[in-house]
PASEBA-1860 file (N, C-alpha, C; in nm, 3 decimals):
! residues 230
1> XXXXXXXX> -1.160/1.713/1.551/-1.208/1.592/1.484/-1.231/1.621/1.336 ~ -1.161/1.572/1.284/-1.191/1.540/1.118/-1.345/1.455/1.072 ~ -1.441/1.548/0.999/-1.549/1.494/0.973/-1.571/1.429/0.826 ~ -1.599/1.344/0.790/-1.537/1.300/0.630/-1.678/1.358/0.591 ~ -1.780/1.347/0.657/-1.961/1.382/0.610/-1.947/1.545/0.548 ~ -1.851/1.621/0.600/-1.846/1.774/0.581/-1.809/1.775/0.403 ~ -1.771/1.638/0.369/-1.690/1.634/0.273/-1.750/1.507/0.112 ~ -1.746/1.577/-0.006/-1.802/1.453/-0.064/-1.746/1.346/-0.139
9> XXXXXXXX> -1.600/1.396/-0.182/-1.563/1.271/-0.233/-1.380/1.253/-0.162 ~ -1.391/1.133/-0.101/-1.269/1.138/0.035/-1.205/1.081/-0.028 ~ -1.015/1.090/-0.051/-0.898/0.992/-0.087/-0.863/0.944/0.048 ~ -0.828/0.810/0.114/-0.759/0.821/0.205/-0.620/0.731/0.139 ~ -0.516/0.760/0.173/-0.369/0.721/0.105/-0.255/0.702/0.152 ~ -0.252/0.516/0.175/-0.148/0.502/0.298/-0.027/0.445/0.287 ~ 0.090/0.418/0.423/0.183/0.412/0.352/0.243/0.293/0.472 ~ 0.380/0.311/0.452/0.439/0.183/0.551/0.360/0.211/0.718
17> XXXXXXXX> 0.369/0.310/0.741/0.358/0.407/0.868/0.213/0.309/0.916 ~ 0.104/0.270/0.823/-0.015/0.240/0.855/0.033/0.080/0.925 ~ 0.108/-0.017/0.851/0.082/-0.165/0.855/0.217/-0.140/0.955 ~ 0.301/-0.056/0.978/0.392/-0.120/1.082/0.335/-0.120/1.238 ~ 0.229/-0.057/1.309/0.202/-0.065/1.432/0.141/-0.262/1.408 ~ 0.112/-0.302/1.321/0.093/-0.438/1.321/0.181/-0.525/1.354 ~ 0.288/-0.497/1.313/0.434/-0.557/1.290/0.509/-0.573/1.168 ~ 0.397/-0.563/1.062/0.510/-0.598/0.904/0.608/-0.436/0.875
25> XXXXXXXX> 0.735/-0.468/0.899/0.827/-0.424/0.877/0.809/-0.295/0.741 ~ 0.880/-0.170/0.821/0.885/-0.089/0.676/0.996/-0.148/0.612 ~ 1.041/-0.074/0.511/1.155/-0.127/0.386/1.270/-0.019/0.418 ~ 1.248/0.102/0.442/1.391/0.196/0.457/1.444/0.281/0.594 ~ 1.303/0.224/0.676/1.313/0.294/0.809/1.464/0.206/0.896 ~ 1.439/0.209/1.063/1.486/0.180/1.078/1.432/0.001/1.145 ~ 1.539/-0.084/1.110/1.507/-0.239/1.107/1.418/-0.243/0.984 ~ 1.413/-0.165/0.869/1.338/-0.233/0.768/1.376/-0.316/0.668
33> XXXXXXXX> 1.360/-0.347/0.594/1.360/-0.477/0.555/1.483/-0.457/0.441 ~ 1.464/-0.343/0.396/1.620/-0.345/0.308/1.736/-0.314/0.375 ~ 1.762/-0.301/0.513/1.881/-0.283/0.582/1.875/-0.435/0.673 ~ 1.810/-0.577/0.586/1.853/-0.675/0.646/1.869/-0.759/0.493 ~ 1.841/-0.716/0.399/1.807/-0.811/0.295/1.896/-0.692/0.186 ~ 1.945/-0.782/0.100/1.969/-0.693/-0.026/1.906/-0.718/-0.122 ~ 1.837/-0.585/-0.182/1.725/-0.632/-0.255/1.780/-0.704/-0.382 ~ 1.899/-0.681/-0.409/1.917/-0.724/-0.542/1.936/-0.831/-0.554
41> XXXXXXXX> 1.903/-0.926/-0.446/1.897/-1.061/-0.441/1.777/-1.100/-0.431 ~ 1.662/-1.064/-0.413/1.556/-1.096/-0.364/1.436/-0.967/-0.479 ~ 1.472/-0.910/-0.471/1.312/-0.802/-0.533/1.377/-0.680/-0.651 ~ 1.444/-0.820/-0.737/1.479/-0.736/-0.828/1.398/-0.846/-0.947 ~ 1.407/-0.753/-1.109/1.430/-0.875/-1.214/1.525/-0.994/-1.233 ~ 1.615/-0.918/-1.209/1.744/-1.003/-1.265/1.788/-1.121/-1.155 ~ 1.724/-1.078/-1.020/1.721/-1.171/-0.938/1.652/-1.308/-0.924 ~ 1.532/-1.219/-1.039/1.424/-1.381/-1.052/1.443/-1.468/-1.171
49> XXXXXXXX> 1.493/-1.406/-1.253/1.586/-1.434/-1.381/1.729/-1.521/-1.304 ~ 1.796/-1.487/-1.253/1.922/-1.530/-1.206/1.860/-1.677/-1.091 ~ 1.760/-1.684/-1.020/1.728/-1.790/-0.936/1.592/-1.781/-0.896 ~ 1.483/-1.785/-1.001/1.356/-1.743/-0.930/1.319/-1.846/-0.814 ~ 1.334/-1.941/-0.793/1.311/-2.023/-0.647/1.379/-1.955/-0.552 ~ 1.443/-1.913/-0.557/1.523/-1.819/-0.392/1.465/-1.659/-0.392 ~ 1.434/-1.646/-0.470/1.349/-1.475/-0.506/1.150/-1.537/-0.415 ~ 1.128/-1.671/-0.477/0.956/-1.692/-0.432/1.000/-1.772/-0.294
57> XXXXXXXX> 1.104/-1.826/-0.222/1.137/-1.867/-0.121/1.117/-1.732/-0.048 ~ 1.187/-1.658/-0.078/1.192/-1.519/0.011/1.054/-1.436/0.056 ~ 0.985/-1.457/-0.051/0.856/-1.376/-0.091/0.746/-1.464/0.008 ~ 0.781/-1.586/0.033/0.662/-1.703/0.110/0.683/-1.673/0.231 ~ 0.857/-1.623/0.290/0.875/-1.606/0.416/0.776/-1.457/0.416 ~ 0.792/-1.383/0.334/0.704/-1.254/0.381/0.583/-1.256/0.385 ~ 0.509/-1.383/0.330/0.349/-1.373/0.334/0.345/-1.455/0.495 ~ 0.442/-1.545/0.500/0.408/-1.585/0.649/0.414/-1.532/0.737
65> XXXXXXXX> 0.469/-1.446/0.753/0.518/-1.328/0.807/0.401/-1.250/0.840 ~ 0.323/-1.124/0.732/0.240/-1.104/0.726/0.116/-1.192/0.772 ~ 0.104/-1.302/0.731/-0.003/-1.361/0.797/0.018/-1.371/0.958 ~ 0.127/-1.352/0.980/0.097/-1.380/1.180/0.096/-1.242/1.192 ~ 0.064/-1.112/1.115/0.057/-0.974/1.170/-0.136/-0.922/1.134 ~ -0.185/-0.902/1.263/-0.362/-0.895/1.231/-0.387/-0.718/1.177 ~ -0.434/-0.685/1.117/-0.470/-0.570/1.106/-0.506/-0.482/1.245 ~ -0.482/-0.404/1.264/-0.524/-0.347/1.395/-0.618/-0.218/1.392
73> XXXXXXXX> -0.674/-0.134/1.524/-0.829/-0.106/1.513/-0.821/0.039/1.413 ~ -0.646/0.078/1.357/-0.680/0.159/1.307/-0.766/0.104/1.124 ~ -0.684/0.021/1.085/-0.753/-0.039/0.997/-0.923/-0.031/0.987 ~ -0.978/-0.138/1.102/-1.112/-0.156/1.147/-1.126/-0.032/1.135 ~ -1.106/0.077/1.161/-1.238/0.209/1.196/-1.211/0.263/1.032 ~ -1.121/0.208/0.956/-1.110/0.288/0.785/-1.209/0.198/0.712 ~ -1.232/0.057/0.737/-1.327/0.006/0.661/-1.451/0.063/0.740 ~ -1.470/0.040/0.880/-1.624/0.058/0.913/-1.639/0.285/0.852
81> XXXXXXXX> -1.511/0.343/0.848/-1.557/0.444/0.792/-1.588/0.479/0.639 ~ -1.584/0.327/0.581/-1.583/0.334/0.429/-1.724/0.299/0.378 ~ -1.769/0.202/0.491/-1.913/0.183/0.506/-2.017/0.245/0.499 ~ -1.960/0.335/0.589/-2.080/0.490/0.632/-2.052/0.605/0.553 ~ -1.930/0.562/0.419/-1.873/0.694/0.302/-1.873/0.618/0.206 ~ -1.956/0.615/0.131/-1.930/0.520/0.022/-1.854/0.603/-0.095 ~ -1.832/0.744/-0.082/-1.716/0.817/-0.172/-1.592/0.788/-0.157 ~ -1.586/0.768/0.008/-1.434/0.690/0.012/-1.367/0.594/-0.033
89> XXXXXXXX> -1.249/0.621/-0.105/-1.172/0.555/-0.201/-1.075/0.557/-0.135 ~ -0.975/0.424/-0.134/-0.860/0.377/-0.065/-0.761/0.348/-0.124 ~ -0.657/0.432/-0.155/-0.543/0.364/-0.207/-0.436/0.353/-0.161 ~ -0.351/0.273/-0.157/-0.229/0.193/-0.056/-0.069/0.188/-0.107 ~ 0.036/0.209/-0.085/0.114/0.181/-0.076/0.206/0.078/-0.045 ~ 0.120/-0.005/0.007/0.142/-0.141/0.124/0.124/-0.259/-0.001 ~ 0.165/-0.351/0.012/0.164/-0.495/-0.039/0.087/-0.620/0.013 ~ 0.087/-0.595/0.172/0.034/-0.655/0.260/-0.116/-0.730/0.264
97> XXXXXXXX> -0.200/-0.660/0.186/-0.326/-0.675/0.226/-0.372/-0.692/0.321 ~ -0.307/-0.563/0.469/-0.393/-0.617/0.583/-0.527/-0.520/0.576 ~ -0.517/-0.415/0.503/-0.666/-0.319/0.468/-0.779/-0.425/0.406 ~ -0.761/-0.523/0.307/-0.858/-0.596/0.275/-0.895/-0.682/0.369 ~ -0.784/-0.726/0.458/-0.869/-0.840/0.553/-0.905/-0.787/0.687 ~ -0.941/-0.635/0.718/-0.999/-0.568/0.775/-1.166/-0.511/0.749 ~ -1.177/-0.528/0.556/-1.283/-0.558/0.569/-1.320/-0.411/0.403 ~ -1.155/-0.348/0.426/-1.202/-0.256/0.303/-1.180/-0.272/0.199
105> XXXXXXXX> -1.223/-0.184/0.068/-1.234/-0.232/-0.061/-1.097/-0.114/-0.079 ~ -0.998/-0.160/-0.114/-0.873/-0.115/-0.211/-0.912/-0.047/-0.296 ~ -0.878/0.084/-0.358/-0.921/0.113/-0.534/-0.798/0.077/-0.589 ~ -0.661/0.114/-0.519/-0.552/0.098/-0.614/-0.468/0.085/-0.524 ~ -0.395/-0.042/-0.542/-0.254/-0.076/-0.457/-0.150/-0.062/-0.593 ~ -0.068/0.019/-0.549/0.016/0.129/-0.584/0.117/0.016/-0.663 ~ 0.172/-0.075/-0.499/0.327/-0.155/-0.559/0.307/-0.243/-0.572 ~ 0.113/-0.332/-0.581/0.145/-0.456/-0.603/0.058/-0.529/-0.461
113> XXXXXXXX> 0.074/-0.643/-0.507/-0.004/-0.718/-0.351/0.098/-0.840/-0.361 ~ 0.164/-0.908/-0.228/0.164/-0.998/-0.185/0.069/-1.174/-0.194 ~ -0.005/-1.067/-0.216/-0.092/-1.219/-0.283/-0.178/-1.248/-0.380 ~ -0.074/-1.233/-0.504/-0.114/-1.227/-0.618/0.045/-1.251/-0.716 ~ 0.014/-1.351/-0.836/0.132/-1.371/-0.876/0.063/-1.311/-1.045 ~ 0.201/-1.326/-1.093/0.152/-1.331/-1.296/0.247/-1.360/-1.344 ~ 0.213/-1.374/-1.464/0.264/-1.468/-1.646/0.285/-1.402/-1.663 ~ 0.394/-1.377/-1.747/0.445/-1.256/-1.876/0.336/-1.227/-1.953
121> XXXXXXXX> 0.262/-1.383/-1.994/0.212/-1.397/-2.130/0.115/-1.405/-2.100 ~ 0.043/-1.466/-1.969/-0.112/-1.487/-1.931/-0.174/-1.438/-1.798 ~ -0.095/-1.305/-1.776/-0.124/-1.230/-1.668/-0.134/-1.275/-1.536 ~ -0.237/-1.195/-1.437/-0.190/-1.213/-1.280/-0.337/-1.278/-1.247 ~ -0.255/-1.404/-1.157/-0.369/-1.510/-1.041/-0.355/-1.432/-0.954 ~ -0.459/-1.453/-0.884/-0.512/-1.443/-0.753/-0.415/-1.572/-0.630 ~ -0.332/-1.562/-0.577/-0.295/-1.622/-0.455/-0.269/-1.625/-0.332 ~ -0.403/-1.612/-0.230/-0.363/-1.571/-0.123/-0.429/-1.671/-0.032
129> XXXXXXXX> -0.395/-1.775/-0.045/-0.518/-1.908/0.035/-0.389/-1.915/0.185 ~ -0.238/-1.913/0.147/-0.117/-1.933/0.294/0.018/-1.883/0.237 ~ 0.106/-1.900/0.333/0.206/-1.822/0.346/0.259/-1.864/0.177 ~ 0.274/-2.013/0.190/0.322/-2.082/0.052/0.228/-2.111/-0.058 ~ 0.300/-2.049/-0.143/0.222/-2.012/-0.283/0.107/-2.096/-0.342 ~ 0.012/-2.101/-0.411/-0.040/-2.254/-0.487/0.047/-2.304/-0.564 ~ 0.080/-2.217/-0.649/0.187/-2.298/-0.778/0.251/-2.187/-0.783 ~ 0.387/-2.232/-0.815/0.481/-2.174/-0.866/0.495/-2.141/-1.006
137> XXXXXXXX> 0.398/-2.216/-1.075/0.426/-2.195/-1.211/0.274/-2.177/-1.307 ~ 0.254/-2.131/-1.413/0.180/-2.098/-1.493/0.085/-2.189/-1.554 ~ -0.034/-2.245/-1.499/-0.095/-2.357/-1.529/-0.119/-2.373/-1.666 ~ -0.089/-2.240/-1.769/-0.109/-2.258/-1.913/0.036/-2.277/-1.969 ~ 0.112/-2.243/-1.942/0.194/-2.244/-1.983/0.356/-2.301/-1.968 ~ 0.340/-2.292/-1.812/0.449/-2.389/-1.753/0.543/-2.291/-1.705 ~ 0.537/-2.126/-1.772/0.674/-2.086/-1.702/0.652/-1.997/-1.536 ~ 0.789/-1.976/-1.507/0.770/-1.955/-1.332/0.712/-1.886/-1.360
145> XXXXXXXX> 0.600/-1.837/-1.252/0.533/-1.698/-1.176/0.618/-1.628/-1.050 ~ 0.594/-1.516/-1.121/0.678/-1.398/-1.023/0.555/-1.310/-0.955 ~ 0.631/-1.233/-0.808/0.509/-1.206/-0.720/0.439/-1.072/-0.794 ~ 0.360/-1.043/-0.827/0.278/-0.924/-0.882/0.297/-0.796/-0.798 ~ 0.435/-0.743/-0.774/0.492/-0.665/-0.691/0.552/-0.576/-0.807 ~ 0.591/-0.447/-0.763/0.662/-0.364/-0.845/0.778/-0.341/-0.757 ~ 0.832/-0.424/-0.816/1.027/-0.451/-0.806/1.116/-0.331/-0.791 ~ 1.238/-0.323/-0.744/1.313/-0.205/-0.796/1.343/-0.214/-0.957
153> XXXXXXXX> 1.401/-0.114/-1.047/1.381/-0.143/-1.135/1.297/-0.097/-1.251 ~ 1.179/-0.163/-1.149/1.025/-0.181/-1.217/0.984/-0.094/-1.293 ~ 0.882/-0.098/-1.359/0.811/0.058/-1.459/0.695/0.040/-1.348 ~ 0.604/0.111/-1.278/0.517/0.139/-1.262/0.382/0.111/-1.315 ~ 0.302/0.028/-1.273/0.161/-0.031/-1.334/0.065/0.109/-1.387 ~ 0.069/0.165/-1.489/0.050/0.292/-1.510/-0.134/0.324/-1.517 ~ -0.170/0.148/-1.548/-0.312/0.140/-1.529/-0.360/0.209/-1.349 ~ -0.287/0.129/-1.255/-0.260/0.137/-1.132/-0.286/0.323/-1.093
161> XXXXXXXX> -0.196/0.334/-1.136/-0.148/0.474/-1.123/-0.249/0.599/-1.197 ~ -0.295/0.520/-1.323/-0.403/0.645/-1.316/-0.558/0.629/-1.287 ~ -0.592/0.512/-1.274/-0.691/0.459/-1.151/-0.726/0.574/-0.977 ~ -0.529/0.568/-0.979/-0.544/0.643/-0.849/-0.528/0.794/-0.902 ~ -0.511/0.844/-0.982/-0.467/0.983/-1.013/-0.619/1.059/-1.038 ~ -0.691/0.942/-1.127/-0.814/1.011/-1.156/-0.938/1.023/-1.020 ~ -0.933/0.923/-0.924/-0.973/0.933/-0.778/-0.945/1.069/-0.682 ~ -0.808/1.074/-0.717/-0.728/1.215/-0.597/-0.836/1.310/-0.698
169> XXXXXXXX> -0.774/1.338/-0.855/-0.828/1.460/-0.925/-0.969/1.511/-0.847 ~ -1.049/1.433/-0.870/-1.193/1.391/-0.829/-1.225/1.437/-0.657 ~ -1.100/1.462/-0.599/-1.170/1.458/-0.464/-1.144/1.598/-0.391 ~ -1.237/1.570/-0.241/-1.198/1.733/-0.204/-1.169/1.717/-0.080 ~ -1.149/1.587/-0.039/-1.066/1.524/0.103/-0.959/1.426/0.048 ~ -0.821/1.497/0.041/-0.684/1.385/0.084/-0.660/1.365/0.231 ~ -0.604/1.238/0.258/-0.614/1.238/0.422/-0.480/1.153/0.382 ~ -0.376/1.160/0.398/-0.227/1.076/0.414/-0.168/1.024/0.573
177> XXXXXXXX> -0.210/0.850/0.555/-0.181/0.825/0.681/-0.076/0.727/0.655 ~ 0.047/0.735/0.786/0.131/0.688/0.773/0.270/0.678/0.638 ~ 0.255/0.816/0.553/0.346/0.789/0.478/0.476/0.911/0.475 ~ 0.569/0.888/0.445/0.645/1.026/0.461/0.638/1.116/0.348 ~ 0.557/1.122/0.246/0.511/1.198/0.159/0.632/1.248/0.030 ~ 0.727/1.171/0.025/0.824/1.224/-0.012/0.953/1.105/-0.107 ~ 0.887/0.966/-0.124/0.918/0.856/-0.195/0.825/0.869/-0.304 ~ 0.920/0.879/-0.424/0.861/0.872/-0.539/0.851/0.740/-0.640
185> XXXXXXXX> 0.774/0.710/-0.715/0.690/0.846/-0.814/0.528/0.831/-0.720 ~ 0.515/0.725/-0.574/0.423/0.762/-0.518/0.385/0.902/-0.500 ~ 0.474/0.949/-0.414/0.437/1.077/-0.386/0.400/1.175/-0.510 ~ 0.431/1.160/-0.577/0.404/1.246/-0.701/0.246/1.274/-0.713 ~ 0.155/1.140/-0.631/0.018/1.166/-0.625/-0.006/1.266/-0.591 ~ 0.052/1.306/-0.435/-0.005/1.383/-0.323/-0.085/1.522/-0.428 ~ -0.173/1.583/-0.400/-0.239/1.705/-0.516/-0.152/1.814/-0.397 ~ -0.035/1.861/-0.365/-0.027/1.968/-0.316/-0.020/2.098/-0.433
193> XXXXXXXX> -0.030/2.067/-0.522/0.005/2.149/-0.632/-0.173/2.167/-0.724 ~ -0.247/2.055/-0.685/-0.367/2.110/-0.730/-0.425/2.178/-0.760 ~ -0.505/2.292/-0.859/-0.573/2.438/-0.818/-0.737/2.421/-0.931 ~ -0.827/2.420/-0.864/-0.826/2.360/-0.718/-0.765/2.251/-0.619 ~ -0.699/2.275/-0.553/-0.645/2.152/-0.433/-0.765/2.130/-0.318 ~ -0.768/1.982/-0.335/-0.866/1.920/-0.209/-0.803/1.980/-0.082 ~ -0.873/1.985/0.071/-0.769/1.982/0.176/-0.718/1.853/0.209 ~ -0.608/1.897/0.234/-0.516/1.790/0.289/-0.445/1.766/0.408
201> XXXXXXXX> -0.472/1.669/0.466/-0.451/1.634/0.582/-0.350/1.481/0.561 ~ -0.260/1.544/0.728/-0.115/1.440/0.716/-0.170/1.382/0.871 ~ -0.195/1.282/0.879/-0.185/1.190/0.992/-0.087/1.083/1.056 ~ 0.037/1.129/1.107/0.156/1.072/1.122/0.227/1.104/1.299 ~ 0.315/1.000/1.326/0.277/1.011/1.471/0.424/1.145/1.471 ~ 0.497/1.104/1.343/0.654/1.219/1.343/0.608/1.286/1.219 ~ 0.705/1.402/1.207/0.715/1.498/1.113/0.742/1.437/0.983 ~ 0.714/1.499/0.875/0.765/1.442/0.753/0.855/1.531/0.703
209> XXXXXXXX> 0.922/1.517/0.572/0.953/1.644/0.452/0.852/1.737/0.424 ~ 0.716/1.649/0.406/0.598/1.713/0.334/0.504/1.778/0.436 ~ 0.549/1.733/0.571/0.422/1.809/0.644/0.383/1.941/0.664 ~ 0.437/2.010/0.609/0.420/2.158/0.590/0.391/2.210/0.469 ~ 0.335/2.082/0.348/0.256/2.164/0.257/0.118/2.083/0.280 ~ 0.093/2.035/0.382/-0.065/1.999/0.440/-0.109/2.121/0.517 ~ -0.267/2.094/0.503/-0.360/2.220/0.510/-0.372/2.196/0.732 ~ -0.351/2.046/0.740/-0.392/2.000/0.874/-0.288/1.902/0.879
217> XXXXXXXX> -0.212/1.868/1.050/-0.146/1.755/1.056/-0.214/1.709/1.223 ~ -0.207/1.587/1.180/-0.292/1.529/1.321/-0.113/1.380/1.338 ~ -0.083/1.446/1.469/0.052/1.385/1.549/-0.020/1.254/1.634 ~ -0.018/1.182/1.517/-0.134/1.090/1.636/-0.054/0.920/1.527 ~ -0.044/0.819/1.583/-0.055/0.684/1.499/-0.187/0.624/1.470 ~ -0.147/0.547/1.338/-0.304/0.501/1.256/-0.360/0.442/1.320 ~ -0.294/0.376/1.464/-0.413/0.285/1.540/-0.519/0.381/1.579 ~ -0.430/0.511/1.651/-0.558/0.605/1.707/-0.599/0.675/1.619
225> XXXXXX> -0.682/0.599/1.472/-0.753/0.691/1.366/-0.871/0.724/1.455 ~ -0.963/0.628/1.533/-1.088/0.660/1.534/-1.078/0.765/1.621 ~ -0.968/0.846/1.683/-0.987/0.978/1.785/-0.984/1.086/1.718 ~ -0.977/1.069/1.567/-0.941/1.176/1.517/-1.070/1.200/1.425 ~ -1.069/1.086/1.335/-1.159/1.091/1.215/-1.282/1.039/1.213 ~ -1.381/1.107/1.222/-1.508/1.026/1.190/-1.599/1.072/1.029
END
C-alpha cells in the first residue's frame, strides 16, 4: 500500500489510461479517437480557419459524449484523497473534466479542457453548462470561439506547463496513473532525471516504455486506486 501521509508534498499525474475505464475514448490507442476521425479536419488550426462550425460541431459531439461518461470510484478515492492531503496537487492530461466533477481541484490541465472556449483578443470563457456550447461566438467582439484545447500543431500553454513543472520540482511523491509516460512534450514532466528525484511510482494496468525508470509499479487500473493508495 502506497501511503501519501509518509510523504509531504504529492504530484499525482494522469493520463488517457485514467478517463478510459469511464468510457471517453483514448486518442492513439486502440478504437481511439484518431483512428476514427482525422484530426486535420477536426483539431487542427487550419481546420477551424477552413470551417470553424464543423471543427465546434465535432467538439459538442465530444462534450456529449463525455457527459454520458460518470467519473468512476477511481476518480472518487483521488478527490476524497486530496481532502485528507491538502499537498496534493493534480495535474491532468485529460480534457474531459471528469476529475473536477468528481469533486477535485485540477492545478494544471496540460491540453486544455473541453469546457472552456477563447478569443484571440479577449481570452478564455468558462463553458460547461451541456453538450452544446453557450455561444459560439465572442460576446465582445463577434468573432468565432475555438475550444480552449491544445490542437495538433499547437505551441503549448507554457503558463500551463510551468504551473505544473514548478509543482513536480517541489515534490517528493510522483504517482503516474494511467499514462504511457512517453508522449511528449507531456512526458518531458515526468522528474526521472531529477537529483534530487521524488519517488516515483507508475500505476498502470500494462507495461509502459517508461516503466522501468519508476522507483515502484503497481499493475492494477485507476478504478482499483483505493487498493493501492491511501
Amino acid at each position: 500500500m502506497l501511503e501519501l501521509s509518509r510523504f509531504t508534498r504529492v504530484v499525482v499525474f494522469t493520463g488517457a489510461g485514467m478517463s478510459a475505464e469511464s468510457g471517453v475514448p483514448t486518442y492513439r490507442g486502440r478504437g481511439g479517437i484518431w483512428q476514427q476521425y482525422d484530426y486535420r479536419e477536426y483539431a487542427c488550426e487550419d481546420a477551424f480557419q477552413r470551417d470553424p462550425g464543423k471543427v465546434l460541431d465535432f467538439h459538442e459531439l465530444r462534450r456529449t459524449h463525455v457527459l454520458g461518461c460518470a467519473p468512476h470510484a477511481g476518480h472518487a478515492h483521488l478527490a476524497a484523497l486530496q481532502r485528507g492531503h491538502p499537498a496534493l496537487s493534480l495535474i491532468t492530461q485529460n480534457i474531459d473534466g471528469l476529475h473536477q466533477r468528481a469533486g477535485s481541484a485540477v492545478a494544471a490541465e496540460l491540453h486544455g479542457s473541453l469546457w472552456r472556449l477563447r478569443c484571440a483578443r479577449h481570452g478564455v470563457r468558462e463553458d460547461a453548462a451541456a453538450g452544446r456550447f453557450e455561444t459560439r461566438r465572442c460576446p465582445q467582439c463577434g468573432s468565432m470561439l475555438r475550444p480552449d484545447i491544445t490542437w495538433f500543431g499547437d505551441l503549448v500553454d507554457e503558463a500551463v506547463f510551468g504551473r505544473a513543472r514548478a509543482l513536480i520540482d517541489a515534490c517528493d511523491l510522483f504517482v503516474s496513473i494511467g499514462t504511457s509516460a512517453v508522449v511528449w512534450p507531456a512526458a518531458g514532466l515526468i522528474p526521472f532525471a531529477h537529483r534530487p528525484r521524488p519517488y516515483l511510482v507508475e500505476i498502470n494496468p500494462e507495461e509502459t516504455e517508461g516503466s522501468e525508470r519508476f522507483d515502484a509499479v503497481i499493475r492494477a487500473p485507476a478504478s482499483a486506486l483505493a487498493q493501492w493508495v491511501a
